[in-house]
VMD Tcl script that draws the C-alpha trace (Angstrom):
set ca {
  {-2.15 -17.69 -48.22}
  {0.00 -16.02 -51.17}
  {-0.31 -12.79 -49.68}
  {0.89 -13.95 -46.04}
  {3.78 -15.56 -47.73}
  {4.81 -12.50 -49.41}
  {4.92 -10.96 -46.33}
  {6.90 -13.57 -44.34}
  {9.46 -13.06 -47.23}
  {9.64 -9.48 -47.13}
  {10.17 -9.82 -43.49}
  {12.75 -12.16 -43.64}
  {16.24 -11.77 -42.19}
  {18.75 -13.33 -44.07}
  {21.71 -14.35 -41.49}
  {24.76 -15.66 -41.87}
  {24.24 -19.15 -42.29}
  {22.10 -19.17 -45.03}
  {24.71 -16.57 -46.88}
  {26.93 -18.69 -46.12}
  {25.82 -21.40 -47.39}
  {24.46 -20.22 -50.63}
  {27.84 -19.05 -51.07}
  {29.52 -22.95 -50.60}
  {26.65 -24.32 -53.17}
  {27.96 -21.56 -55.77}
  {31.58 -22.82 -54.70}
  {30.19 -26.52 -54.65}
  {28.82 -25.59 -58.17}
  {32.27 -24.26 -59.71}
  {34.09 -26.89 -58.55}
  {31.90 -29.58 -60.05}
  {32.19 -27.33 -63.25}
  {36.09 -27.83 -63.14}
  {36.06 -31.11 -63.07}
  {34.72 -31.29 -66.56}
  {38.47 -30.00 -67.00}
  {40.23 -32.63 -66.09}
  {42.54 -34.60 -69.34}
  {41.17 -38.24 -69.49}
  {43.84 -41.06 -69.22}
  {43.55 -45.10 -70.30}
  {41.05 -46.41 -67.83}
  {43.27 -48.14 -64.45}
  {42.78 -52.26 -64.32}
  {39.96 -51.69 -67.30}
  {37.43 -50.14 -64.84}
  {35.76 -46.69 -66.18}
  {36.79 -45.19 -62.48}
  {39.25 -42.09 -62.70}
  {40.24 -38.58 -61.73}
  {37.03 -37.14 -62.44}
  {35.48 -39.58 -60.24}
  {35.71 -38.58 -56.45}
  {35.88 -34.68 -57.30}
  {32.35 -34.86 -59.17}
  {31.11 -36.65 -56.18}
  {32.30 -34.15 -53.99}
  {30.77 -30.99 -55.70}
  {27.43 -32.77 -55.86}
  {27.16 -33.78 -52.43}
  {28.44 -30.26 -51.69}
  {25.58 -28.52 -53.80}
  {23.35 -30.90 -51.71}
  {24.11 -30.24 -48.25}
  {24.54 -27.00 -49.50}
  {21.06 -26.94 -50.46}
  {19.50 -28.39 -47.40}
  {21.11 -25.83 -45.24}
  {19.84 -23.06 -47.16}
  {16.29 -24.84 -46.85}
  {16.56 -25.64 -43.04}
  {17.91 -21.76 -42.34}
  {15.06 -20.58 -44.10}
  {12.83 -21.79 -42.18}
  {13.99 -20.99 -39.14}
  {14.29 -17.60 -40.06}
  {10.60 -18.08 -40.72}
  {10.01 -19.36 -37.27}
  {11.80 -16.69 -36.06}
  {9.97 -13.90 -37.93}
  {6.00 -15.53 -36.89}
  {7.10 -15.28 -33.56}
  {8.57 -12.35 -33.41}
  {11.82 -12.95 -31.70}
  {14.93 -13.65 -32.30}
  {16.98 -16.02 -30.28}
  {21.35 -15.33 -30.25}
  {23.10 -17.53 -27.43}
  {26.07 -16.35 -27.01}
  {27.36 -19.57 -25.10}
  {26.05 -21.48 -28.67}
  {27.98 -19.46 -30.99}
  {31.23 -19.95 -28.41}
  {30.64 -23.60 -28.74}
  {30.21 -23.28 -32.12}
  {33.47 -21.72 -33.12}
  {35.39 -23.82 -30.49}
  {33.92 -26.80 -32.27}
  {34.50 -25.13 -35.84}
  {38.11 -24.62 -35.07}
  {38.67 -28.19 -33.48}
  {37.39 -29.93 -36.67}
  {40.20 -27.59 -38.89}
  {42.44 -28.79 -36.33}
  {41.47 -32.11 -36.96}
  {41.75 -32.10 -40.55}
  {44.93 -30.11 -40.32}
  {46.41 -33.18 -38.14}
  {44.60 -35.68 -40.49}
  {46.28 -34.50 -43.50}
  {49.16 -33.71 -42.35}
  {49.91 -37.32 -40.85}
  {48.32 -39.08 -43.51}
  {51.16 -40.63 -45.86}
  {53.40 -41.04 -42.74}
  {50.65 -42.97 -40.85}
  {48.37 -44.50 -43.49}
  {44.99 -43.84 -44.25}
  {43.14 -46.20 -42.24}
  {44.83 -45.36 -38.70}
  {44.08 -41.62 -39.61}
  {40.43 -42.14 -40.89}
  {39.62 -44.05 -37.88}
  {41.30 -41.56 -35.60}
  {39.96 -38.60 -37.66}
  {36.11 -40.23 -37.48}
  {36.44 -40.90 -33.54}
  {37.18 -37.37 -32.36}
  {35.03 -35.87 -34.93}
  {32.19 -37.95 -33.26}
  {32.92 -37.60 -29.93}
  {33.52 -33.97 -30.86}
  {29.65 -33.30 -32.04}
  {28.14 -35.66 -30.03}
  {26.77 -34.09 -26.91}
  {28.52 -34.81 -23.21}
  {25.91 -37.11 -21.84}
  {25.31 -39.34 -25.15}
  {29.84 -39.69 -25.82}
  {29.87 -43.26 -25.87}
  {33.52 -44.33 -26.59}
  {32.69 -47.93 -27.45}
  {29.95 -46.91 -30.20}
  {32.30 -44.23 -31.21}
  {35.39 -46.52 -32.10}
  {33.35 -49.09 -33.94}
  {32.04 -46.68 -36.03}
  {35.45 -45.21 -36.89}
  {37.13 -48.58 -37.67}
  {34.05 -49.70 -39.73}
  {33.64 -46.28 -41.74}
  {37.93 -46.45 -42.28}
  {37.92 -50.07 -43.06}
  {34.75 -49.67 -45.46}
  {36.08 -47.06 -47.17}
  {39.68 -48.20 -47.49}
  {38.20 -51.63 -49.40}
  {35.56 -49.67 -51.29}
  {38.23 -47.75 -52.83}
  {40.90 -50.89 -53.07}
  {38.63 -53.61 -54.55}
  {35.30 -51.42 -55.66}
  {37.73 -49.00 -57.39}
  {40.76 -50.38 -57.42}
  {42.60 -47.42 -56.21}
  {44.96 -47.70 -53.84}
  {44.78 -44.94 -50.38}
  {48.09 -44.34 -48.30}
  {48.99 -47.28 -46.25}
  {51.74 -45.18 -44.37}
  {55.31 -45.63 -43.92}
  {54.90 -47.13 -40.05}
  {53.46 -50.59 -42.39}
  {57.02 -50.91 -43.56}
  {58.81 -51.06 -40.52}
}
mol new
graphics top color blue
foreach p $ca { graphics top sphere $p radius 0.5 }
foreach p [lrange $ca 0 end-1] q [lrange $ca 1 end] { graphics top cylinder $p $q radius 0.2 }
display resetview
């Protein structure tokens, strides 16, 4: 079995996926390292949350998915090299770029509208679109998708406000 394995690995195309993403865990990686950076300040409210917090989270869960992808892509290289072909839809990687440029649209708009709108209209914006935007035609359900939003947005908004006591943008349109 040792001997087939070495063989399947020698085999083994990398593509650009799994460069890809061995390149965002290194990234993922670095950026958790920075974070050991950051100057400490006096604890907010007497909690032990600060800077360091949501950054350290971030490069882990980055180093995770990270990792998974390079697992998954590996394997379907695998798949790929056993049977002997390899499969490129063009029509995929269309829809794939489409898609990949509509979510940096979305976070462009997202970020961009954030302070002026507040951060729970914009999550819960953000969150529908991005569903309805990887979710396939015939399974879009706009009902499921808004509830989700407004639950995800409204969970995270009073994690970080009474779990963390942090407060996220509330937008200039609540003053008015």
């Amino acid at each position: 079995m040792l001997m087939k394995e070495k063989i399947l690995l020698k085999n083994l195309k990398l593509d650009g996926e799994t460069i890809l993403s061995v390149i965002l865990f290194l990234m993922g990686a670095a950026y958790f390292s920075l974070t050991f950076t950051f100057r400490e300040f006096a604890s907010f409210g007497g909690y032990s949350v600060s800077a360091k917090l949501i950054p350290r989270m971030l490069g882990i869960a980055l180093c995770i998915c990270t990792a998974f992808n390079v697992q998954f892509s590996i394997m379907r290289a695998r798949s790929k090299t056993q049977e002997g072909k390899k499969q490129h839809d063009p029509a995929m990687i269309r829809d794939d770029t489409i898609r990949g440029c509509l979510t940096f649209g979305l976070m462009v708009f997202y970020v961009s509208l954030l302070h002026l709108v507040g951060f729970l209209i914009m999550s819960a914006i953000y969150v529908f679109f991005q569903i309805l935007l990887f979710s396939k035609k015939e399974q879009q359900n706009y009902l499921v998708s808004a509830v989700v939003a407004i639950v995800s947005s409204a969970f995270v908004y009073y994690l970080f406000l009474y779990g963390f006591r942090m407060m996220l943008p509330v937008g200039l349109l609540a003053f008015l």
